[in-house]
C-alpha positions as CSV (number, residue, x, y, z in Angstrom):
1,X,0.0,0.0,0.0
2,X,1.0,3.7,-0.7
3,X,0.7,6.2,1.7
4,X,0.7,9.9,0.7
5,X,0.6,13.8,3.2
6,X,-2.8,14.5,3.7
7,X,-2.3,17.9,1.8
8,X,0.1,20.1,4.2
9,X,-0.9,18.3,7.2
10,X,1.8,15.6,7.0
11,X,-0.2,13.3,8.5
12,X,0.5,9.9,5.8
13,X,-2.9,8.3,4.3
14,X,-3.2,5.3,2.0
15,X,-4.2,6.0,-1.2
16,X,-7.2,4.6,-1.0
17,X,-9.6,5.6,1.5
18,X,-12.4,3.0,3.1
19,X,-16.0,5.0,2.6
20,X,-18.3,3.6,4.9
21,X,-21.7,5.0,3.5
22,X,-23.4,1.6,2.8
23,X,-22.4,-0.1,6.6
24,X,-25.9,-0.4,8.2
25,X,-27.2,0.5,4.9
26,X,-26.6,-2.4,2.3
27,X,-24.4,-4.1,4.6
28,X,-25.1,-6.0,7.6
29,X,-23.0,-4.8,10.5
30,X,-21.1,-8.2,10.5
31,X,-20.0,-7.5,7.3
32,X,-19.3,-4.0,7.0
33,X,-16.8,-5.4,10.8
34,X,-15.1,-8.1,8.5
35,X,-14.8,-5.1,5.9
36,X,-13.3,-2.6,8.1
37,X,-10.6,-5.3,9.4
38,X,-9.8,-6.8,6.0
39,X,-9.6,-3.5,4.9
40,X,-6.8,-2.3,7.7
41,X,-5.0,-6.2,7.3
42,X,-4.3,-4.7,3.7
43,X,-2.5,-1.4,4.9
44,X,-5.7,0.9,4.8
45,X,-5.4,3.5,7.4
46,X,-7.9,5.9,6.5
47,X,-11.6,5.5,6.8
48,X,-14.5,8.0,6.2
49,X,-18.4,8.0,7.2
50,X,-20.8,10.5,8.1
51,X,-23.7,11.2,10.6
52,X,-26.4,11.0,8.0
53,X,-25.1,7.6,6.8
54,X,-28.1,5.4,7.9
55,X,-29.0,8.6,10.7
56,X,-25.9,7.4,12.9
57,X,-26.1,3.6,12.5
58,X,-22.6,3.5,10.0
59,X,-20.6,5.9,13.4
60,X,-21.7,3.5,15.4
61,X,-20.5,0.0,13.7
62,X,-17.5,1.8,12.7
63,X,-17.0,2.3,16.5
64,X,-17.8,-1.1,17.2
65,X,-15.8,-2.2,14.9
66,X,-12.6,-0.2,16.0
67,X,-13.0,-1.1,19.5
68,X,-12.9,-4.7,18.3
69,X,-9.8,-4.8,16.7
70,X,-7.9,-2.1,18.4
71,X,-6.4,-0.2,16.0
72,X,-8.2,3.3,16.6
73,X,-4.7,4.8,17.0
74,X,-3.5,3.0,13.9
75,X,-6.0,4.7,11.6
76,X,-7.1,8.4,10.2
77,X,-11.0,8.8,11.5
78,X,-13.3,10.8,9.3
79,X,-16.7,11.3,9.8
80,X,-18.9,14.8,8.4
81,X,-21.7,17.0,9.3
82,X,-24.6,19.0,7.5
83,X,-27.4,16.2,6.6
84,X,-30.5,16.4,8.9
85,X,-30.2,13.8,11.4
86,X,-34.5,14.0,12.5
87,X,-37.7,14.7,10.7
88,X,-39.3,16.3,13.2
89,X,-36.4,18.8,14.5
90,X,-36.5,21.9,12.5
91,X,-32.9,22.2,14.3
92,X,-31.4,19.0,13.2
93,X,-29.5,20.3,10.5
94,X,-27.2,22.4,9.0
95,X,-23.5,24.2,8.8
96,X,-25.0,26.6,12.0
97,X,-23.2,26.5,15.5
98,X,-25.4,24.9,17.3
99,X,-26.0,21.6,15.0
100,X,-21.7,21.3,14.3
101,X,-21.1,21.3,18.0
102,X,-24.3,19.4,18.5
103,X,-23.3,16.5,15.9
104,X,-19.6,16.7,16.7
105,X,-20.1,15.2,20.2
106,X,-23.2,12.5,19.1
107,X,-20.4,11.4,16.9
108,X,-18.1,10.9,19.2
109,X,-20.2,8.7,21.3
110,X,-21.1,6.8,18.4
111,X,-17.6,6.3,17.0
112,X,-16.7,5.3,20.6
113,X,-13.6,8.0,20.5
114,X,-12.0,10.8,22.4
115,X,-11.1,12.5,18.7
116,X,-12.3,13.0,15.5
117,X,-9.3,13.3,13.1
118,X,-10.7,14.9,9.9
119,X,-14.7,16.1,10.6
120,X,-16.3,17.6,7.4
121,X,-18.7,19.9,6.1
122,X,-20.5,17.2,4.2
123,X,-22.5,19.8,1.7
124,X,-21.9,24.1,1.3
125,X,-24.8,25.8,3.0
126,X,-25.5,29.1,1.0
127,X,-27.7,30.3,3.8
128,X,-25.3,30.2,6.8
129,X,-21.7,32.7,6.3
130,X,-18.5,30.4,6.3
131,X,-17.6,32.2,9.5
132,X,-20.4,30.9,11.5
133,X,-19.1,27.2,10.6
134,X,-15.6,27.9,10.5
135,X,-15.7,29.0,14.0
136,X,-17.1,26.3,15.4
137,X,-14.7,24.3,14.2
138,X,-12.2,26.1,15.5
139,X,-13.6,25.6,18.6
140,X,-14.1,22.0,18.0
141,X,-10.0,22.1,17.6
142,X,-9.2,24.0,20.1
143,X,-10.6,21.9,22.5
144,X,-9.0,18.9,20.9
145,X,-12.0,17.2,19.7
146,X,-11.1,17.3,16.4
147,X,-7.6,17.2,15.0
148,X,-8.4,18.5,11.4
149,X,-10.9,20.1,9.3
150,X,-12.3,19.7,5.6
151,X,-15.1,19.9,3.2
152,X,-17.1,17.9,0.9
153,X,-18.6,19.1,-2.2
154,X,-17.6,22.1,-2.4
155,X,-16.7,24.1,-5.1
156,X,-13.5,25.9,-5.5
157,X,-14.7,29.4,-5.2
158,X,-16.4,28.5,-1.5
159,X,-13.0,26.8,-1.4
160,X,-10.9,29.7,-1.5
161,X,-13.8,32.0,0.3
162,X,-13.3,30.2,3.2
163,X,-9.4,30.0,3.3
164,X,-9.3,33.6,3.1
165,X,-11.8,34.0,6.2
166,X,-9.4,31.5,8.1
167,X,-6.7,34.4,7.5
168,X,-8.3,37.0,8.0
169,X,-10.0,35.5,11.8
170,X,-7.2,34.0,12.5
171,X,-8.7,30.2,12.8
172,X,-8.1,27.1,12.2
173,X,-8.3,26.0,8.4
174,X,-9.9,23.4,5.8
175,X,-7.0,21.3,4.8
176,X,-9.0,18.5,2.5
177,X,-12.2,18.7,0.1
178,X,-13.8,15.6,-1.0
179,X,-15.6,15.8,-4.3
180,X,-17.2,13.9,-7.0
181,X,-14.6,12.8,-9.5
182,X,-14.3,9.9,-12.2
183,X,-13.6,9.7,-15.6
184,X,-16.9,11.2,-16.6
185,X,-16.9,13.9,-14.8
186,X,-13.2,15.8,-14.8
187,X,-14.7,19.2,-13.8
188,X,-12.5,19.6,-10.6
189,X,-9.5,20.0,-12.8
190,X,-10.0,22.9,-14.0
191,X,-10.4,24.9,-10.9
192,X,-10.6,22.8,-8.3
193,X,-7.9,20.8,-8.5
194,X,-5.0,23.7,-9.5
195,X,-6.4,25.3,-6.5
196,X,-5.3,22.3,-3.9
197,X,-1.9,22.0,-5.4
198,X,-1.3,26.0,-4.6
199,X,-2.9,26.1,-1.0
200,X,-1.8,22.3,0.2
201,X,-5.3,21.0,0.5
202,X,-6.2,17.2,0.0
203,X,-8.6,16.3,-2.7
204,X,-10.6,13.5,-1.2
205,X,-12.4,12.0,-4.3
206,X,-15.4,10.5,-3.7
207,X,-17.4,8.0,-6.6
208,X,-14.6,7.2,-8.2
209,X,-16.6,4.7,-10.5
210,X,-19.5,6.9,-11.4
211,X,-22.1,5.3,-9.2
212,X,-21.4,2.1,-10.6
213,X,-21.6,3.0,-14.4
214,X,-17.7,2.2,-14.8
215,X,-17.9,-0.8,-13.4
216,X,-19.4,-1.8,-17.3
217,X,-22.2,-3.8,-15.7
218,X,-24.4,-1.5,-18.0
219,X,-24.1,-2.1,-21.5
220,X,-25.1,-0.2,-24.5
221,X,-29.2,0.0,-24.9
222,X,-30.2,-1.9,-22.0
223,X,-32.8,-0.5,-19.6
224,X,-31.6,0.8,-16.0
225,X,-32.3,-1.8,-13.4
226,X,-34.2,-1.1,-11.2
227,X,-32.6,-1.7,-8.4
228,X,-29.6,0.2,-9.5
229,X,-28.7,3.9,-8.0
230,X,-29.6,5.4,-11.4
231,X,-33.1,4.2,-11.2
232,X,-34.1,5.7,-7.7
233,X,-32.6,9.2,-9.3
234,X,-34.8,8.8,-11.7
235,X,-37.2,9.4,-9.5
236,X,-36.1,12.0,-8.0
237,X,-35.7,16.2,-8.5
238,X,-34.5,17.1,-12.2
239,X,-31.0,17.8,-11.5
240,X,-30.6,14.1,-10.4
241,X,-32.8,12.8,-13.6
242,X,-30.1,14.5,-15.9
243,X,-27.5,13.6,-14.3
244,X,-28.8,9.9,-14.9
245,X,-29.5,9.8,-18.2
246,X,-25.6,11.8,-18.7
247,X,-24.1,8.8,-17.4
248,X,-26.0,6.7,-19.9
249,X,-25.0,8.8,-23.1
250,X,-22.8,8.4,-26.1
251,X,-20.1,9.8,-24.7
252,X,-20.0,7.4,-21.5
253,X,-20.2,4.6,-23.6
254,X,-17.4,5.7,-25.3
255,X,-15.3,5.8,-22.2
256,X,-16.5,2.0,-21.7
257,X,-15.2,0.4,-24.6
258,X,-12.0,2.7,-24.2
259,X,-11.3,0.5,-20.8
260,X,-12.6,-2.2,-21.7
261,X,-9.5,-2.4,-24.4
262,X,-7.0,-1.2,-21.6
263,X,-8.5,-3.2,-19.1
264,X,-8.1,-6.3,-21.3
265,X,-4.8,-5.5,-22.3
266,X,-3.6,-4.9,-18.3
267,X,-5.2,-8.1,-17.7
268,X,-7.4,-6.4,-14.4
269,X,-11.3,-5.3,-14.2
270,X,-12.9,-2.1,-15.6
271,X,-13.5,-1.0,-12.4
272,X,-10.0,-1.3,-11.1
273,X,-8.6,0.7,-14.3
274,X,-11.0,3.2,-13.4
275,X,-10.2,3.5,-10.1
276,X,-6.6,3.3,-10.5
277,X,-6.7,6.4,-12.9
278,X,-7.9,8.3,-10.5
279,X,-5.5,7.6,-7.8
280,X,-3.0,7.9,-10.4
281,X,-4.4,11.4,-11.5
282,X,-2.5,14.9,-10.4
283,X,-3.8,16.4,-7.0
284,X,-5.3,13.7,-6.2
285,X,-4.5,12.0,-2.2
286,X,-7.1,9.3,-1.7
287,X,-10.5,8.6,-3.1
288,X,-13.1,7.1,-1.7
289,X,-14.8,3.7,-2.0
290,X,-17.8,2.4,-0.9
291,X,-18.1,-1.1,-1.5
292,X,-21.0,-3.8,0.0
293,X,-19.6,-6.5,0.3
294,X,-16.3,-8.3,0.2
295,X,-16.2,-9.3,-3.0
296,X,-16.4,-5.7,-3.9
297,X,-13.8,-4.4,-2.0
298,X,-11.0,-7.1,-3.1
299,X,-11.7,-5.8,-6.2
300,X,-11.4,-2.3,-5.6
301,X,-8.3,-3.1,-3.5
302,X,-6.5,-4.6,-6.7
303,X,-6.6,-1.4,-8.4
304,X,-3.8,-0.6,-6.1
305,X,-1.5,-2.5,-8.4
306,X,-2.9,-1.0,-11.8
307,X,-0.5,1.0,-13.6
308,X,-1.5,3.9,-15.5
309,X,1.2,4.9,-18.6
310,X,1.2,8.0,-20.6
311,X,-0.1,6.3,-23.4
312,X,-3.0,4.9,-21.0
313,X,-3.7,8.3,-20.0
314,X,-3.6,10.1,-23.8
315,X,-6.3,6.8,-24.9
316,X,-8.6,7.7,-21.8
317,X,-8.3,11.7,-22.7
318,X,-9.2,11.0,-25.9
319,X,-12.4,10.4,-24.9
320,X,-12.7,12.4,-21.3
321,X,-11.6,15.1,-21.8
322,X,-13.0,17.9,-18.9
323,X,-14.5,19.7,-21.5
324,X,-16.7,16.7,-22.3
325,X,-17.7,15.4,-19.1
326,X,-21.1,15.4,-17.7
327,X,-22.5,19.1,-16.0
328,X,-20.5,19.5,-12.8
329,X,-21.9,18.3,-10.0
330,X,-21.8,21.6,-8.4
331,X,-23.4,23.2,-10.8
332,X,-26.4,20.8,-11.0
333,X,-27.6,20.4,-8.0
334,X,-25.1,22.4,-5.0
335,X,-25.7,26.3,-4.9
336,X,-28.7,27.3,-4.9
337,X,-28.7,31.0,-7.0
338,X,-32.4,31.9,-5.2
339,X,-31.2,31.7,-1.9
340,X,-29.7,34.6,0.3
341,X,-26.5,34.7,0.3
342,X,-24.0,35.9,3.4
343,X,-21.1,37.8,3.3
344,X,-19.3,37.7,7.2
Protein backbone atom coordinates (compact mmCIF):
# COMPACT_ATOMS: atom_id res chain seq x y z
CA UNK A 1 0.00 0.00 0.00
CA UNK A 2 0.97 3.67 -0.66
CA UNK A 3 0.66 6.23 1.74
CA UNK A 4 0.69 9.93 0.70
CA UNK A 5 0.57 13.77 3.18
CA UNK A 6 -2.84 14.48 3.72
CA UNK A 7 -2.28 17.91 1.84
CA UNK A 8 0.06 20.11 4.16
CA UNK A 9 -0.86 18.31 7.20
CA UNK A 10 1.82 15.63 7.00
CA UNK A 11 -0.15 13.25 8.52
CA UNK A 12 0.46 9.94 5.85
CA UNK A 13 -2.88 8.25 4.30
CA UNK A 14 -3.20 5.30 1.99
CA UNK A 15 -4.17 6.04 -1.19
CA UNK A 16 -7.17 4.64 -0.96
CA UNK A 17 -9.57 5.58 1.46
CA UNK A 18 -12.45 3.04 3.09
CA UNK A 19 -16.00 5.02 2.62
CA UNK A 20 -18.33 3.61 4.93
CA UNK A 21 -21.72 5.04 3.54
CA UNK A 22 -23.41 1.61 2.83
CA UNK A 23 -22.45 -0.11 6.64
CA UNK A 24 -25.92 -0.36 8.23
CA UNK A 25 -27.21 0.47 4.89
CA UNK A 26 -26.63 -2.39 2.25
CA UNK A 27 -24.37 -4.07 4.64
CA UNK A 28 -25.12 -5.97 7.56
CA UNK A 29 -23.04 -4.82 10.55
CA UNK A 30 -21.13 -8.22 10.55
CA UNK A 31 -20.00 -7.54 7.31
CA UNK A 32 -19.29 -4.01 7.01
CA UNK A 33 -16.83 -5.36 10.79
CA UNK A 34 -15.08 -8.14 8.47
CA UNK A 35 -14.78 -5.09 5.88
CA UNK A 36 -13.30 -2.57 8.06
CA UNK A 37 -10.63 -5.33 9.39
CA UNK A 38 -9.76 -6.81 6.05
CA UNK A 39 -9.56 -3.55 4.94
CA UNK A 40 -6.85 -2.34 7.69
CA UNK A 41 -5.04 -6.22 7.27
CA UNK A 42 -4.34 -4.67 3.72
CA UNK A 43 -2.47 -1.39 4.86
CA UNK A 44 -5.74 0.87 4.81
CA UNK A 45 -5.36 3.47 7.44
CA UNK A 46 -7.87 5.91 6.50
CA UNK A 47 -11.62 5.48 6.81
CA UNK A 48 -14.53 8.00 6.17
CA UNK A 49 -18.38 8.05 7.17
CA UNK A 50 -20.80 10.48 8.08
CA UNK A 51 -23.67 11.19 10.56
CA UNK A 52 -26.43 11.04 8.05
CA UNK A 53 -25.14 7.60 6.84
CA UNK A 54 -28.12 5.35 7.94
CA UNK A 55 -29.00 8.64 10.68
CA UNK A 56 -25.88 7.38 12.89
CA UNK A 57 -26.05 3.60 12.51
CA UNK A 58 -22.55 3.54 9.97
CA UNK A 59 -20.62 5.88 13.36
CA UNK A 60 -21.73 3.51 15.42
CA UNK A 61 -20.50 -0.02 13.69
CA UNK A 62 -17.53 1.78 12.75
CA UNK A 63 -17.01 2.26 16.48
CA UNK A 64 -17.77 -1.05 17.19
CA UNK A 65 -15.84 -2.22 14.86
CA UNK A 66 -12.62 -0.22 16.02
CA UNK A 67 -12.98 -1.11 19.47
CA UNK A 68 -12.91 -4.65 18.31
CA UNK A 69 -9.77 -4.76 16.69
CA UNK A 70 -7.91 -2.11 18.39
CA UNK A 71 -6.43 -0.22 15.97
CA UNK A 72 -8.19 3.26 16.56
CA UNK A 73 -4.70 4.78 17.01
CA UNK A 74 -3.47 3.04 13.92
CA UNK A 75 -5.99 4.69 11.62
CA UNK A 76 -7.08 8.41 10.22
CA UNK A 77 -11.04 8.77 11.47
CA UNK A 78 -13.35 10.76 9.33
CA UNK A 79 -16.71 11.30 9.79
CA UNK A 80 -18.88 14.76 8.39
CA UNK A 81 -21.72 17.01 9.28
CA UNK A 82 -24.56 18.95 7.47
CA UNK A 83 -27.42 16.22 6.63
CA UNK A 84 -30.50 16.39 8.92
CA UNK A 85 -30.16 13.82 11.36
CA UNK A 86 -34.53 14.05 12.46
CA UNK A 87 -37.67 14.73 10.70
CA UNK A 88 -39.27 16.32 13.16
CA UNK A 89 -36.42 18.75 14.46
CA UNK A 90 -36.50 21.91 12.51
CA UNK A 91 -32.93 22.22 14.31
CA UNK A 92 -31.37 18.97 13.22
CA UNK A 93 -29.46 20.30 10.46
CA UNK A 94 -27.24 22.40 8.98
CA UNK A 95 -23.48 24.23 8.75
CA UNK A 96 -24.96 26.64 11.99
CA UNK A 97 -23.20 26.55 15.55
CA UNK A 98 -25.40 24.86 17.29
CA UNK A 99 -26.03 21.56 14.95
CA UNK A 100 -21.66 21.26 14.31
CA UNK A 101 -21.07 21.26 18.04
CA UNK A 102 -24.25 19.35 18.54
CA UNK A 103 -23.28 16.48 15.87
CA UNK A 104 -19.62 16.72 16.73
CA UNK A 105 -20.15 15.20 20.23
CA UNK A 106 -23.23 12.54 19.13
CA UNK A 107 -20.41 11.41 16.92
CA UNK A 108 -18.11 10.94 19.16
CA UNK A 109 -20.22 8.75 21.27
CA UNK A 110 -21.11 6.83 18.44
CA UNK A 111 -17.61 6.30 17.01
CA UNK A 112 -16.74 5.30 20.62
CA UNK A 113 -13.60 8.00 20.50
CA UNK A 114 -12.02 10.78 22.44
CA UNK A 115 -11.12 12.52 18.73
CA UNK A 116 -12.33 12.98 15.46
CA UNK A 117 -9.26 13.26 13.14
CA UNK A 118 -10.72 14.86 9.88
CA UNK A 119 -14.66 16.06 10.57
CA UNK A 120 -16.30 17.56 7.40
CA UNK A 121 -18.65 19.86 6.11
CA UNK A 122 -20.49 17.25 4.20
CA UNK A 123 -22.52 19.79 1.73
CA UNK A 124 -21.93 24.05 1.26
CA UNK A 125 -24.84 25.84 3.05
CA UNK A 126 -25.49 29.08 1.03
CA UNK A 127 -27.74 30.25 3.82
CA UNK A 128 -25.25 30.25 6.81
CA UNK A 129 -21.71 32.67 6.33
CA UNK A 130 -18.47 30.45 6.26
CA UNK A 131 -17.55 32.21 9.52
CA UNK A 132 -20.41 30.91 11.51
CA UNK A 133 -19.09 27.15 10.60
CA UNK A 134 -15.55 27.86 10.54
CA UNK A 135 -15.68 29.04 14.05
CA UNK A 136 -17.15 26.25 15.41
CA UNK A 137 -14.69 24.25 14.15
CA UNK A 138 -12.16 26.08 15.45
CA UNK A 139 -13.62 25.61 18.61
CA UNK A 140 -14.09 21.96 18.00
CA UNK A 141 -9.97 22.05 17.59
CA UNK A 142 -9.20 23.98 20.08
CA UNK A 143 -10.61 21.89 22.50
CA UNK A 144 -8.99 18.86 20.94
CA UNK A 145 -12.03 17.19 19.70
CA UNK A 146 -11.09 17.32 16.44
CA UNK A 147 -7.55 17.19 14.97
CA UNK A 148 -8.43 18.48 11.44
CA UNK A 149 -10.85 20.10 9.33
CA UNK A 150 -12.26 19.70 5.64
CA UNK A 151 -15.10 19.93 3.25
CA UNK A 152 -17.12 17.87 0.94
CA UNK A 153 -18.57 19.10 -2.18
CA UNK A 154 -17.61 22.09 -2.39
CA UNK A 155 -16.71 24.15 -5.13
CA UNK A 156 -13.52 25.89 -5.51
CA UNK A 157 -14.73 29.44 -5.17
CA UNK A 158 -16.42 28.51 -1.50
CA UNK A 159 -12.95 26.76 -1.42
CA UNK A 160 -10.89 29.70 -1.48
CA UNK A 161 -13.76 32.02 0.32
CA UNK A 162 -13.28 30.23 3.19
CA UNK A 163 -9.43 29.97 3.34
CA UNK A 164 -9.30 33.57 3.09
CA UNK A 165 -11.77 34.01 6.17
CA UNK A 166 -9.37 31.53 8.15
CA UNK A 167 -6.67 34.37 7.51
CA UNK A 168 -8.35 37.03 7.99
CA UNK A 169 -10.01 35.53 11.82
CA UNK A 170 -7.22 33.99 12.46
CA UNK A 171 -8.66 30.24 12.84
CA UNK A 172 -8.08 27.07 12.22
CA UNK A 173 -8.31 26.01 8.35
CA UNK A 174 -9.90 23.44 5.78
CA UNK A 175 -7.01 21.28 4.78
CA UNK A 176 -8.95 18.50 2.53
CA UNK A 177 -12.22 18.67 0.08
CA UNK A 178 -13.77 15.59 -0.97
CA UNK A 179 -15.61 15.83 -4.29
CA UNK A 180 -17.23 13.95 -6.95
CA UNK A 181 -14.58 12.78 -9.51
CA UNK A 182 -14.34 9.90 -12.23
CA UNK A 183 -13.60 9.71 -15.59
CA UNK A 184 -16.92 11.21 -16.61
CA UNK A 185 -16.93 13.87 -14.77
CA UNK A 186 -13.23 15.76 -14.79
CA UNK A 187 -14.67 19.16 -13.81
CA UNK A 188 -12.53 19.56 -10.61
CA UNK A 189 -9.46 19.96 -12.83
CA UNK A 190 -9.97 22.94 -13.99
CA UNK A 191 -10.43 24.88 -10.93
CA UNK A 192 -10.58 22.75 -8.29
CA UNK A 193 -7.88 20.77 -8.47
CA UNK A 194 -4.98 23.69 -9.53
CA UNK A 195 -6.41 25.34 -6.48
CA UNK A 196 -5.27 22.26 -3.87
CA UNK A 197 -1.94 22.03 -5.40
CA UNK A 198 -1.30 26.01 -4.57
CA UNK A 199 -2.91 26.06 -1.02
CA UNK A 200 -1.77 22.31 0.17
CA UNK A 201 -5.27 20.96 0.46
CA UNK A 202 -6.16 17.20 -0.02
CA UNK A 203 -8.64 16.28 -2.69
CA UNK A 204 -10.62 13.47 -1.17
CA UNK A 205 -12.39 11.98 -4.27
CA UNK A 206 -15.43 10.54 -3.69
CA UNK A 207 -17.44 7.98 -6.62
CA UNK A 208 -14.60 7.22 -8.20
CA UNK A 209 -16.60 4.71 -10.49
CA UNK A 210 -19.51 6.91 -11.38
CA UNK A 211 -22.13 5.26 -9.15
CA UNK A 212 -21.37 2.11 -10.58
CA UNK A 213 -21.59 2.99 -14.42
CA UNK A 214 -17.70 2.23 -14.77
CA UNK A 215 -17.90 -0.80 -13.38
CA UNK A 216 -19.44 -1.79 -17.30
CA UNK A 217 -22.18 -3.82 -15.69
CA UNK A 218 -24.43 -1.47 -18.03
CA UNK A 219 -24.08 -2.13 -21.45
CA UNK A 220 -25.14 -0.18 -24.47
CA UNK A 221 -29.24 0.01 -24.93
CA UNK A 222 -30.16 -1.86 -21.97
CA UNK A 223 -32.77 -0.54 -19.62
CA UNK A 224 -31.55 0.80 -16.01
CA UNK A 225 -32.26 -1.78 -13.44
CA UNK A 226 -34.25 -1.11 -11.24
CA UNK A 227 -32.57 -1.75 -8.43
CA UNK A 228 -29.64 0.21 -9.46
CA UNK A 229 -28.67 3.93 -7.95
CA UNK A 230 -29.60 5.44 -11.42
CA UNK A 231 -33.14 4.17 -11.16
CA UNK A 232 -34.07 5.67 -7.70
CA UNK A 233 -32.55 9.22 -9.27
CA UNK A 234 -34.77 8.79 -11.66
CA UNK A 235 -37.21 9.44 -9.48
CA UNK A 236 -36.07 11.98 -7.98
CA UNK A 237 -35.72 16.24 -8.49
CA UNK A 238 -34.45 17.08 -12.22
CA UNK A 239 -31.01 17.78 -11.54
CA UNK A 240 -30.58 14.14 -10.43
CA UNK A 241 -32.75 12.79 -13.62
CA UNK A 242 -30.15 14.49 -15.89
CA UNK A 243 -27.48 13.59 -14.34
CA UNK A 244 -28.77 9.87 -14.90
CA UNK A 245 -29.51 9.82 -18.24
CA UNK A 246 -25.60 11.78 -18.68
CA UNK A 247 -24.14 8.80 -17.38
CA UNK A 248 -26.05 6.74 -19.86
CA UNK A 249 -24.95 8.82 -23.10
CA UNK A 250 -22.84 8.39 -26.15
CA UNK A 251 -20.06 9.75 -24.65
CA UNK A 252 -20.00 7.36 -21.49
CA UNK A 253 -20.23 4.63 -23.59
CA UNK A 254 -17.43 5.66 -25.28
CA UNK A 255 -15.26 5.76 -22.17
CA UNK A 256 -16.46 1.95 -21.66
CA UNK A 257 -15.17 0.35 -24.64
CA UNK A 258 -12.03 2.67 -24.21
CA UNK A 259 -11.27 0.50 -20.79
CA UNK A 260 -12.57 -2.18 -21.72
CA UNK A 261 -9.51 -2.42 -24.43
CA UNK A 262 -6.98 -1.21 -21.64
CA UNK A 263 -8.49 -3.24 -19.14
CA UNK A 264 -8.11 -6.32 -21.30
CA UNK A 265 -4.82 -5.50 -22.30
CA UNK A 266 -3.63 -4.88 -18.28
CA UNK A 267 -5.21 -8.12 -17.74
CA UNK A 268 -7.39 -6.43 -14.41
CA UNK A 269 -11.26 -5.34 -14.25
CA UNK A 270 -12.87 -2.09 -15.61
CA UNK A 271 -13.49 -0.95 -12.35
CA UNK A 272 -10.02 -1.26 -11.11
CA UNK A 273 -8.62 0.73 -14.25
CA UNK A 274 -11.00 3.19 -13.44
CA UNK A 275 -10.25 3.49 -10.07
CA UNK A 276 -6.59 3.31 -10.55
CA UNK A 277 -6.65 6.35 -12.91
CA UNK A 278 -7.94 8.26 -10.50
CA UNK A 279 -5.46 7.57 -7.77
CA UNK A 280 -2.98 7.91 -10.36
CA UNK A 281 -4.36 11.38 -11.49
CA UNK A 282 -2.54 14.87 -10.44
CA UNK A 283 -3.81 16.35 -7.01
CA UNK A 284 -5.32 13.69 -6.15
CA UNK A 285 -4.54 12.04 -2.18
CA UNK A 286 -7.06 9.31 -1.73
CA UNK A 287 -10.48 8.63 -3.14
CA UNK A 288 -13.10 7.08 -1.75
CA UNK A 289 -14.77 3.71 -1.95
CA UNK A 290 -17.75 2.35 -0.88
CA UNK A 291 -18.12 -1.09 -1.51
CA UNK A 292 -20.96 -3.82 -0.03
CA UNK A 293 -19.63 -6.51 0.31
CA UNK A 294 -16.26 -8.32 0.25
CA UNK A 295 -16.15 -9.28 -2.95
CA UNK A 296 -16.37 -5.72 -3.89
CA UNK A 297 -13.79 -4.41 -1.98
CA UNK A 298 -11.02 -7.09 -3.08
CA UNK A 299 -11.74 -5.82 -6.22
CA UNK A 300 -11.39 -2.34 -5.63
CA UNK A 301 -8.30 -3.07 -3.48
CA UNK A 302 -6.50 -4.61 -6.71
CA UNK A 303 -6.57 -1.40 -8.36
CA UNK A 304 -3.78 -0.59 -6.15
CA UNK A 305 -1.55 -2.54 -8.40
CA UNK A 306 -2.93 -1.03 -11.78
CA UNK A 307 -0.51 0.99 -13.57
CA UNK A 308 -1.51 3.91 -15.54
CA UNK A 309 1.22 4.91 -18.62
CA UNK A 310 1.16 8.04 -20.63
CA UNK A 311 -0.14 6.25 -23.43
CA UNK A 312 -3.04 4.94 -21.00
CA UNK A 313 -3.75 8.27 -20.01
CA UNK A 314 -3.57 10.12 -23.78
CA UNK A 315 -6.26 6.77 -24.85
CA UNK A 316 -8.59 7.69 -21.84
CA UNK A 317 -8.30 11.71 -22.67
CA UNK A 318 -9.22 10.96 -25.87
CA UNK A 319 -12.41 10.41 -24.93
CA UNK A 320 -12.71 12.43 -21.33
CA UNK A 321 -11.63 15.07 -21.79
CA UNK A 322 -13.01 17.89 -18.95
CA UNK A 323 -14.53 19.68 -21.47
CA UNK A 324 -16.70 16.69 -22.32
CA UNK A 325 -17.69 15.39 -19.14
CA UNK A 326 -21.11 15.41 -17.71
CA UNK A 327 -22.54 19.08 -15.96
CA UNK A 328 -20.47 19.55 -12.84
CA UNK A 329 -21.85 18.31 -9.96
CA UNK A 330 -21.80 21.57 -8.44
CA UNK A 331 -23.42 23.19 -10.83
CA UNK A 332 -26.36 20.80 -11.03
CA UNK A 333 -27.57 20.36 -7.98
CA UNK A 334 -25.09 22.44 -4.96
CA UNK A 335 -25.66 26.28 -4.94
CA UNK A 336 -28.73 27.32 -4.88
CA UNK A 337 -28.68 30.97 -7.01
CA UNK A 338 -32.42 31.86 -5.22
CA UNK A 339 -31.17 31.66 -1.91
CA UNK A 340 -29.69 34.62 0.26
CA UNK A 341 -26.52 34.70 0.30
CA UNK A 342 -24.02 35.85 3.44
CA UNK A 343 -21.13 37.78 3.32
CA UNK A 344 -19.34 37.68 7.20
Amino acid sequence: MEYRSLGRTGVQVSTICLGCMNFGDKTTEADSMDIIDRALNAGINFLDTANVYSRGVSEEIVGKALKRNGQRNKIVLATKVHGRMDDHNLLAAGNNRRHVIEQCEASLRRLQTDFIDLYQIHRPESSVPIDETLRALDDLVTSGKVRYIGTSTFPAWQVLESLWASKELGLNRFVTEQPPYHILDRSIERELVPLAQSYGLAILPWSPLARGFLSGKYQCGMEIPDDSRFASDLQKSSPFVRRAHQHFSDMAYNVLETLEEIAAEKNCTISQLALAWVIRQPGITSPIIGPRTMAHFEENLGAVEVEITADDRARIDAVSEPEQGIVPYYTSRMIDFSAPRYRW
